[in-house]
C-alpha positions in Angstrom: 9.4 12.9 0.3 8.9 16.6 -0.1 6.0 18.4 0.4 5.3 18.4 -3.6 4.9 14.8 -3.6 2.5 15.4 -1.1 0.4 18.5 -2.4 -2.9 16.9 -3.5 -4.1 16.2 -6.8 -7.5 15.7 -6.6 -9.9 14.7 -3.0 -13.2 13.8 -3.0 -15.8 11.9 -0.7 -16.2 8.3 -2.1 -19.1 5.6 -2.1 -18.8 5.2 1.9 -17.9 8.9 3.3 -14.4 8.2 3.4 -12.1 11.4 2.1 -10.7 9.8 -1.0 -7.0 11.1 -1.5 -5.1 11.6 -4.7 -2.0 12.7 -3.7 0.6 14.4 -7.0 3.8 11.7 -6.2 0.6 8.6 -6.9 -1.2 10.4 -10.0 2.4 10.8 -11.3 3.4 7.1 -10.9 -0.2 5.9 -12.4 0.7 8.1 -15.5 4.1 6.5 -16.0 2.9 2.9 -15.8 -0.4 4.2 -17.5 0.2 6.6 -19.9 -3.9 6.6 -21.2 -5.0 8.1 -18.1 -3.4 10.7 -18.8 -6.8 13.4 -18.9 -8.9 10.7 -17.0 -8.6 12.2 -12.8 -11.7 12.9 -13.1 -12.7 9.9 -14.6 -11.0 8.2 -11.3 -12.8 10.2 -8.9 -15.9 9.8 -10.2 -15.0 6.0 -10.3 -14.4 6.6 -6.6 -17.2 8.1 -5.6 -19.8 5.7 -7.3 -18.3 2.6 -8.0 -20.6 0.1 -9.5 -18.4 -3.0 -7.9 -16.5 -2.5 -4.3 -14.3 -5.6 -3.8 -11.8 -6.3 -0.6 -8.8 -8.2 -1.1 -6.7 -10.3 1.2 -4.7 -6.9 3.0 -8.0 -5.0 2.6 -7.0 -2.8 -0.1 -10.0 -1.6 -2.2 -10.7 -2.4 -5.4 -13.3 0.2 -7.5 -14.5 -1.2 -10.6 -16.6 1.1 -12.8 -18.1 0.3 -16.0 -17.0 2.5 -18.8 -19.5 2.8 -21.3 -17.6 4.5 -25.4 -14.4 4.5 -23.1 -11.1 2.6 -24.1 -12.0 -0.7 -22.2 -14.9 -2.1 -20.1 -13.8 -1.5 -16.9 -11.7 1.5 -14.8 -9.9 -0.3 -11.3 -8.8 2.2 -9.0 -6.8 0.9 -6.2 -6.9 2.5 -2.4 -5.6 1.8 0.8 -7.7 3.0 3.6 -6.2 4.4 6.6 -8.4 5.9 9.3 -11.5 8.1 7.8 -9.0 8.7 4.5 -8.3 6.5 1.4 -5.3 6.9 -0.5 -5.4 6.0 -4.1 -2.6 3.3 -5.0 -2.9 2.5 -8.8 -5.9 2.6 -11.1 -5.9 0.9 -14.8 -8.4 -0.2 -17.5 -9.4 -3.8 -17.4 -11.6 -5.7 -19.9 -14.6 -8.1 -18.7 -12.3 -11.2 -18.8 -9.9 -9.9 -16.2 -11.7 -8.4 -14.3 -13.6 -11.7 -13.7 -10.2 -13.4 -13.5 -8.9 -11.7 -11.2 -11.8 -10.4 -8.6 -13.7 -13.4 -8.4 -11.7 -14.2 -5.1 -12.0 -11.2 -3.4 -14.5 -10.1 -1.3 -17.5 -8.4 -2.6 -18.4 -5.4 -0.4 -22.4 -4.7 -0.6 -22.7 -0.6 -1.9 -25.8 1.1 -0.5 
């Protein structure tokens, strides 16, 4: 991996204090499986930083679900493995109401303060 991959697209400090890490070689693969985030990094930051839903799967990856309100679905899920104090953003797509409640009603449901 060269150090482009690793220059960093976008950082901020998310709903628990953790530095949440967008790193170029990840935005680039979200774009190419997800074309229609192509202007929305900030839109996954702020999703990020104030989630309205924090869910845990099995591995304990994170799943941030925000409500998107005049947007191009109902929901933005953004993806993050944590490592240490950092998270590192895996994937993030739009989901409507019915998968989201497909597909997170098995997970566990972290309590946002």
């Amino acid at each position: 991996m060269s150090s482009e991959d690793d220059r960093i697209e976008g950082t901020i400090s998310p709903f628990d204090e953790t530095l949440f890490i967008i790193t170029r070689r990840r935005w680039q693969h979200i774009l190419d499986r997800h074309p229609e985030l192509h202007d929305m990094l900030q839109v996954v930051l702020s999703a990020a930083s104030a989630p309205d839903e924090v869910f845990t799967d099995p591995r304990g990856i994170l799943h941030l679900v925000k409500k998107l309100e005049g947007m191009a679905s109902d929901f933005l899920a953004v993806i993050a493995r944590q490592s240490n104090s950092k998270a590192y953003l895996v994937t993030a797509f739009y989901m409507n109401t019915k998968r989201k409640e497909r597909g997170h009603w098995k997970f566990k449901k972290l309590t946002l303060s």
